[in-house]
Phi, psi and omega in degrees: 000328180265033178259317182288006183276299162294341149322310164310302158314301200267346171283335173276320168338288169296316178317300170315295194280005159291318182287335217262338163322299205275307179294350157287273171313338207268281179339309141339284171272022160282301206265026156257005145272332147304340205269334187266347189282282181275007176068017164332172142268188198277298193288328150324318215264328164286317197312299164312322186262358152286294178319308207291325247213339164255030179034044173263010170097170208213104160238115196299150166265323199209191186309186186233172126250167208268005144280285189305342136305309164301326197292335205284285220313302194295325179302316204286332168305319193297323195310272174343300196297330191286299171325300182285328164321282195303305192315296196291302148348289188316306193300323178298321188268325146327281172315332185272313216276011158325283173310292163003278185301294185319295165320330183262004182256312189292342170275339156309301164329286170327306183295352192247350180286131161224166179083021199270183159241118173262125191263073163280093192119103164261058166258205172006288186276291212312327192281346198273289187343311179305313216271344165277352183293297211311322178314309232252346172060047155255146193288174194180154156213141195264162169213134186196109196311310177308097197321311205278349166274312195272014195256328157321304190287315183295322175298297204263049158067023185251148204298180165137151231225102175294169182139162188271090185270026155257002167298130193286329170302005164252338188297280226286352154291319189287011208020087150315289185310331183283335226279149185279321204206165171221119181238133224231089202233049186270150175328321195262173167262322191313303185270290218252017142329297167324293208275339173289329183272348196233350156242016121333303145334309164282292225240140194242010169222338170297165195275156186222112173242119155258150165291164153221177176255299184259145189289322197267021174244015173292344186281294196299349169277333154277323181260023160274306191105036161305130183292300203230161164223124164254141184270088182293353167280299173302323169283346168301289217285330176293313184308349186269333173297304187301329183296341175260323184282304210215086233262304205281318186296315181285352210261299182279340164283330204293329180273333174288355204232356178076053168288125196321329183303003209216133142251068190211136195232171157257113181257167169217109173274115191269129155279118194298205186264327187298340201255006174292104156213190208259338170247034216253083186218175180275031171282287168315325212255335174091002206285313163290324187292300193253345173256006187054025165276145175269141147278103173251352178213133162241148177246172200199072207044058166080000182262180150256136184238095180254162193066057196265160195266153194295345193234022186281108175318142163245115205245161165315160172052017151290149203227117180255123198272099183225155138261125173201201174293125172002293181284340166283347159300314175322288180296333146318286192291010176268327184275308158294004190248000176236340152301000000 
C-alpha cells in the first residue's frame, strides 16, 4: 500500500506545482506586458497585474492603450481560469489527503491499545468475526486490503489497517506484541499459513484461530502455531445437519455461545496465581449461591473435566466453564479477579 501512496504524494505534488507555475506565468506575461506595451516600470506593470488577476480593482497609473485593454481583458480571464484551476486542486488534495490523516489518527489509537484481537480479513466470514468481536465489546483491529472495506470500516469508527497481513510490518502497526489474540481469517489457506507463522513469530503466547478452506492445511496451520483451526465449510455443513437431526441441541448451542438473540452464554473464568488456596472449590467461589451460574467444566492443559462436583479443587490456571446471564457471568468474573 505505500508505494501507491507515494504515488499519490508525488501526483498532488505536481498538480500544486502546476498551480504556483501557471500563477508565475500569468503574472510574468502581465507585467512584462504592460510595461513593454504602455512603458510602465517592471513595479508598476506588477502592481496592475496582481490587482487585475486577483479581482483587487483595476487602477491605471496612466493612459491605457487598446493593446493594454486587451492584454486587461485577457489578466482578468487568466485571473478567473486561475482562481477555478487553483481552487480544484486545493480541494482534489484535501479530499485525497483525507483517508491519509484518518489513517494517522486512527493509528495513534491503535498504539495505546495492549490486550487486543487483531482480526485479519474483513470480508464475509471476517465482517460476521467483527461484528461478534464488536458484541463481546472487546477492543480489535481489523487489517485488510480492499481500500473500500476499510474506507467502510473507517466511517463507522472501526480501528483498522490498510495492508498486508502477512506482512510482519503491518502486524507490528497493528500491535502484534501488545495483542490478546489473533484471528487469521483471510480468503487463501496460503495467507493465513503466513499470517500464523509471522504472529507466531511477534508473539509466542496469544492465542491464533486461523480459517482454513481445505481440511488438509489444519496440520500445517498448528505447526506453525496456531491454537485452533476453523474449517467454515465443515462447520457449516454439520451446522445444517445438527439443524435437522437435532434441532433443539443447535437451539441450546446457539444460547450457550452467546447469540446476539440471547443473553445468556458460556464463559470460561481463568483462576489467577492469587486464587490458589486449599479451599478454593465452587462452593466457596459461590458460583451456584450467589451468581446463579452452572458450573459445566473445568479445563486443564487441554483436558475437560465436565459436571465438576461442588467440592472439585481449583488450581492455578484452571479455565472454569460456567453459564449464565451475561451480566452475571460478568460479575463472577469481576470477583475473581479482585478477590
Amino acid at each position: 500500500m505505500q508505494p501507491k501512496r507515494n504515488t499519490t504524494g508525488r501526483q498532488q505534488w505536481r498538480e500544486l506545482l502546476a498551480v504556483g507555475l501557471w500563477i508565475i506565468l500569468v503574472l510574468t506575461c502581465g507585467t512584462l506586458g504592460y510595461a513593454l506595451i504602455e512603458g510602465w516600470s517592471l513595479l508598476d506593470a506588477l502592481f496592475i497585474t496582481v490587482l487585475t488577476v486577483s479581482f483587487g480593482g483595476f487602477r491605471e497609473v496612466g493612459e491605457i492603450s487598446a493593446p493594454g485593454q486587451v492584454l486587461t481583458i485577457a489578466l482578468i480571464v487568466a485571473g478567473v481560469a486561475s482562481f477555478f484551476f487553483a481552487g480544484g486542486v486545493f480541494a482534489r488534495t484535501l479530499i485525497k489527503n483525507m483517508p491519509i490523516r484518518e489513517a494517522k489518527r486512527m493509528q495513534k489509537s491503535i498504539d495505546k491499545l495492549s490486550g487486543h484481537i487483531i482480526l485479519c480479513g474483513c470480508g464475509r466470514l471476517g465482517a460476521i468475526v467483527r461484528a461478534e468481536l464488536s458484541l463481546s465489546q472487546r477492543n480489535s483491529v481489523v487489517i485488510e486490503r480492499d481500500e473500500d472495506t476499510i474506507a467502510n470500516l473507517r466511517e463507522d469508527k472501526v480501528l483498522s489497517i490498510c495492508g498486508d497481513a502477512t506482512d510482519e510490518e503491518t502486524l507490528k502497526l497493528a500491535g502484534i506484541e501488545r495483542a490478546a489474540g489473533v484471528i487469521a481469517a483471510v480468503g487463501t489457506d496460503a495467507d493465513n499459513v503466513f499470517i500464523t507463522l509471522t504472529a507466531r513469530r511477534k508473539n509466542r503466547t496469544c492465542p491464533i484461530v486461523a480459517r482454513a478452506e481445505d481440511p488438509r492445511t489444519e496440520p500445517k496451520l498448528m505447526a506453525v502455531g496456531a491454537t485452533s483451526v476453523v474449517t467454515p465449510y465443515q462447520l457449516g455443513g454439520h451446522r445444517l445437519a445438527q439443524a435437522f437431526l437435532r434441532p433443539g441441541a443447535v437451539d441450546l448451542a446457539d444460547l450457550a455461545l452467546g447469540s446476539i438473540r440471547h443473553e445468556v452464554l458460556i464463559e470460561e473464568v481463568v483462576i489467577p496465581a492469587s486464587e490458589v488456596s486449599q479451599n478454593r472449590t465452587l462452593r466457596t467461589l459461590e458460583v451456584s449461591a450467589r451468581f446463579g451460574l452452572i458450573a459445566i467444566a473445568v479445563r486443564n492443559e487441554g483436558q475437560l473435566r465436565f459436571n465438576p462436583r461442588a467440592e472439585e479443587q481449583l488450581e492455578e490456571g484452571d479455565a472454569l466453564m460456567v453459564m449464565g446471564h451475561r451480566v452475571d457471568v460478568d460479575a463472577f468474573a469481576h470477583a475473581i479477579k479482585q478477590s
